[in-house]
N, C-alpha and C positions, 0 to 999 in steps of 0.2 A: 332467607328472605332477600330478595331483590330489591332494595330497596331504592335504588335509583330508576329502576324498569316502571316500578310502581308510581315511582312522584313525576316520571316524564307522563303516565299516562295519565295522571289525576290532573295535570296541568294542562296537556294535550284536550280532557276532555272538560274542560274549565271554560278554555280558549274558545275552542268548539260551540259552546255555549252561548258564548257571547257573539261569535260572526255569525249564528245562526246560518243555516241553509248550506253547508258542507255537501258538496260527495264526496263520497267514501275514497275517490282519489285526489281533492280536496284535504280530506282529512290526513288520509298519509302523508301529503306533502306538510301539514301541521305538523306532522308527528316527527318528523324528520329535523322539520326547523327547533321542534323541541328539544331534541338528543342532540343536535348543536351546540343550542344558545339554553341550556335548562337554568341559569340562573334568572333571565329574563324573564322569564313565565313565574316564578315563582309569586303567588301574591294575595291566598287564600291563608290562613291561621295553620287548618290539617296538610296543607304544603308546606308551610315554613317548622310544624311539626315534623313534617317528615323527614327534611332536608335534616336535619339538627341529627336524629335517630341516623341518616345516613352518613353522614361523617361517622359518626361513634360506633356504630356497627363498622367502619372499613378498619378502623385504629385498633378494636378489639380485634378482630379477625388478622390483623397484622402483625399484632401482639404474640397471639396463639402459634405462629409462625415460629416463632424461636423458640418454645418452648422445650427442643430437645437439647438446646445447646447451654441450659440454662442447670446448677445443681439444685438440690432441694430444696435447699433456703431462698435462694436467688427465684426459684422458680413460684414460691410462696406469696413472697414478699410480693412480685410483678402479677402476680395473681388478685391476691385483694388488692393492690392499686389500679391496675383494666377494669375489675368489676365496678369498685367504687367509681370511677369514672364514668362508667356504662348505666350506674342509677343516678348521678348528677347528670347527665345530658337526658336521661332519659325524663327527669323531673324538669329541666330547661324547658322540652318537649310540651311535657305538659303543663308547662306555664305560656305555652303560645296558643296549644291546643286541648284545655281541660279535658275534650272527649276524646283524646290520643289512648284510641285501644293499646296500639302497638308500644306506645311508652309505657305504659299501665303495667303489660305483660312484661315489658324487656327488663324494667325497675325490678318487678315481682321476682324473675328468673335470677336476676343478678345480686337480688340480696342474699342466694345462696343457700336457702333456708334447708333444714333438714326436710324430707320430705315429707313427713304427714305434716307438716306446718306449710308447706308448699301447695299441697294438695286442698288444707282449708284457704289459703289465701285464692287460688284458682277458684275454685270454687265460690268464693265471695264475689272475683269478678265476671263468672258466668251469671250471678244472678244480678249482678250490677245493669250488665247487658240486657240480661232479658227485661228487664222493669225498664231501660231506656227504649230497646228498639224491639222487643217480640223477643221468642223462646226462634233457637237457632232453627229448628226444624220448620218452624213458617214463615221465613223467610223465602222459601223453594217453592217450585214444583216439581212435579216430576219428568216434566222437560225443559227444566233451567238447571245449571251449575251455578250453584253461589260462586266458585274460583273467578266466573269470566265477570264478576263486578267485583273489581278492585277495591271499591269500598268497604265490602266484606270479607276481604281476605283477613283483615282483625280478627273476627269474629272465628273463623275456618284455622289460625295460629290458634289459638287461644284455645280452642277445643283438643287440636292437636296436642297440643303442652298438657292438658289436661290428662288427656288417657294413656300420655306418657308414663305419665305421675302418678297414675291407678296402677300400672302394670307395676311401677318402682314400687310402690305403696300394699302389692297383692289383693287393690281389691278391682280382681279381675270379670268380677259379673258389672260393675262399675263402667269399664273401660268397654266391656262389650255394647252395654246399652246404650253410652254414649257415643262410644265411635259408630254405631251403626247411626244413629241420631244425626251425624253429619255426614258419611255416607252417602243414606237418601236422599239430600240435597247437593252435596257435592261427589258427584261417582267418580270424576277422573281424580280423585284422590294427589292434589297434587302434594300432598305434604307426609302422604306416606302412612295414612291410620292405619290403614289395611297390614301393615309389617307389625304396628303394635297390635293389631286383635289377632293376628296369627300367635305372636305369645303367648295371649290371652287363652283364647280357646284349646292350645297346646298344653298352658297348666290346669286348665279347666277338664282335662282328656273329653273332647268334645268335639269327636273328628267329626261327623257331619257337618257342624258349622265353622269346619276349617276347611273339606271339602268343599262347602259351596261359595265359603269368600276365596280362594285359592280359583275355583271357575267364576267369580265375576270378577277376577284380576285379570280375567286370562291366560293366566298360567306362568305369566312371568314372574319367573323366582328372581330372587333378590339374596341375600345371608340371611335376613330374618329370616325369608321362608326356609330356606335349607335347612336353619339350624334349628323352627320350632318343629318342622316335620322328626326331627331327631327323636328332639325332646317330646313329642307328643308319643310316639312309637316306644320311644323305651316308658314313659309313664304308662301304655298300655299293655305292656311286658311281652309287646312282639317282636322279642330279640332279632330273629331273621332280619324280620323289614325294615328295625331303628336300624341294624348293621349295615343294610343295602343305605337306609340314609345317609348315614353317616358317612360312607363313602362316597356319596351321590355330595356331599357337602365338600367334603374333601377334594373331588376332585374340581367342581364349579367355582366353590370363593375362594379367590385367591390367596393363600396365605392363611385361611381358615384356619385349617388346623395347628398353626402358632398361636393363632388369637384365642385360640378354644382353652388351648392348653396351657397358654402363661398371658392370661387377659392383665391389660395393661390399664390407668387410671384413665380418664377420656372428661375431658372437660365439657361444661355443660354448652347444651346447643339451646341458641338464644340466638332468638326468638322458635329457631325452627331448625331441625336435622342438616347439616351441610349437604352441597350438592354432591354425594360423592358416585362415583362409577358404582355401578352394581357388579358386585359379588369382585369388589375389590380389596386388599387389608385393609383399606382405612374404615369401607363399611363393615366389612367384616369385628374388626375390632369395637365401635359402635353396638353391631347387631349383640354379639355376648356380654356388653357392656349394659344395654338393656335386657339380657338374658336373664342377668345374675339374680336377681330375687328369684327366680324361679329354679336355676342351678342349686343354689344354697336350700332350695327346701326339698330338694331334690337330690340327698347327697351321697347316691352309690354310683350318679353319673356319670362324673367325672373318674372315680376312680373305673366304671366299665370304661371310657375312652381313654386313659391311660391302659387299660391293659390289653389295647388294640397294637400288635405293635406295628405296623402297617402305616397309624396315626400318627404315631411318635416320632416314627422316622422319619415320615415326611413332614412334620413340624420344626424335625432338626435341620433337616435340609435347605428347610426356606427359612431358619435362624442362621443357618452358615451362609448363606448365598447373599443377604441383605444385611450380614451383620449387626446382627443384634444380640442380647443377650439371652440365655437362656436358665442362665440362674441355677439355686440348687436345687 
């Protein structure tokens, strides 16, 4: 979440408001004075909500920074203190802004909760949503993106967290009918569902409808995609083709095949997935990190990619070169 991009432009289009009769180079020159001076514009409730959330999301994120330099106690202890912090500001939030989607969600994410407890609290505030402002899908048409109103990108997180937490939670007919639910209102997918319904329809073995979300992405692969084309192929027991994947994974994300084979803990993304490069380790480690419910019910996988040795060795190699551990 962007969350300074978003309160310049909620302020930006506040302002706008009130001078009435802008053009559009007009408006830029607003926008501009706003990325300046943003504390001056501030002066709506859901701005000084959002403002609050933006501090607290850069602390957290700066937090998570040092995380490798930290032992396990040390890294614990620094852990519920960021979180606890991250649902105190977030409750701040919603004592400026009662209808502060995005604190609602951030509180929600940061109290940690196991996930099927995660999954009903989400779910409580989807229908919260829907009794205040309409069910997400009529919101659209189908030549509008919900993304390019700002004011709805609440609404487009909150879904996203949702069928994150279906995929975590395996209930993946769940995450299908929901993520396509936002989808058709929002296609330029900027928060990434399309990565979690490749999962999805991957443990679902339901390659038509990972063929035809894979052609309305365009065909750009990401680690999700690589690695559920894997996983979809070996659940279909087309050894050849999971093996041509697999290499086709291997060779694209970077460091893939470390993360595949000695997946590391990955802290929760809150509000929303980091901006990481595609089919880089860090996404990479991420994408098998949302994999694993479906690894673990899945459990001849791993030991067929361990006994690639092809895999192995180039896993070691990019453990030797980066230094890092490998473990027993």
């Amino acid at each position: 979440m962007n969350a300074t991009e978003e309160l310049e432009e909620r302020c930006a289009l506040t302002r706008s408001r009130k001078l009435g009769g802008l053009t559009p180079a007009g408006f830029e020159e607003l926008r501009r004075d706003v990325h300046e001076n943003l504390s001056d514009f501030i002066e709506t409730d859901d701005q000084r909500a959002l403002n609050i959330l933006k501090g607290a999301l850069a602390r957290y994120n700066d937090s998570v920074k040092d995380d490798d330099l930290r032992g396990d106690d040390e890294f614990m202890a620094e852990r519920k203190k960021r979180l606890s912090a991250l649902v105190a500001a977030a409750q701040q939030a919603q004592g400026e802004d009662p209808s502060c989607l995005d604190a609602a969600l951030i509180e929600t994410l940061a109290r940690d909760l196991d996930p099927e407890a995660l999954l009903d609290a989400l779910l409580r505030l989807e229908g919260t949503e829907e009794k205040r402002s309409g069910k997400l899908q009529e919101l659209g048409t189908k030549e509008t993106d919900l993304w390019d109103d700002v004011y709805l990108r609440p609404r487009l997180r909150l879904r996203a967290a949702t069928v994150r937490t279906c995929v975590d939670t395996a209930h993946y007919r769940m995450a299908a009918s929901l993520g396509r639910e936002a989808l058709d209102v929002a296609p330029t997918d900027a928060l990434g569902i399309r990565s979690s319904l490749a999962l999805a329809y991957a443990r679902l073995e339901d390659e038509p409808a990972f063929n035809e979300l894979e052609a309305e992405a365009g065909h750009h692969g990401n680690a999700w995609w690589h690695l559920a084309r894997v996983l979809l192929l070996f659940k279909l027991n087309r050894m050849p083709a999971a093996t041509r994947a697999l290499k086709g994974y291997m060779r694209l994300v970077h460091g893939g095949s470390y993360a595949l084979l000695r997946p590391v803990f990955v802290e929760l993304c809150i509000p929303d997935r980091p901006a990481y490069a595609p089919n880089s380790f860090e996404e990479a480690m991420l994408a098998v990190h949302e994999a694993d419910p479906i690894v673990a019910d899945t459990p001849d996988f791993i030991n067929w990619c361990e006994d690639q040795s092809w895999l192995v060795q180039d896993a070691m190699k990019f453990c030797d070169a980066e230094g890092l551990d490998w473990g027993a």
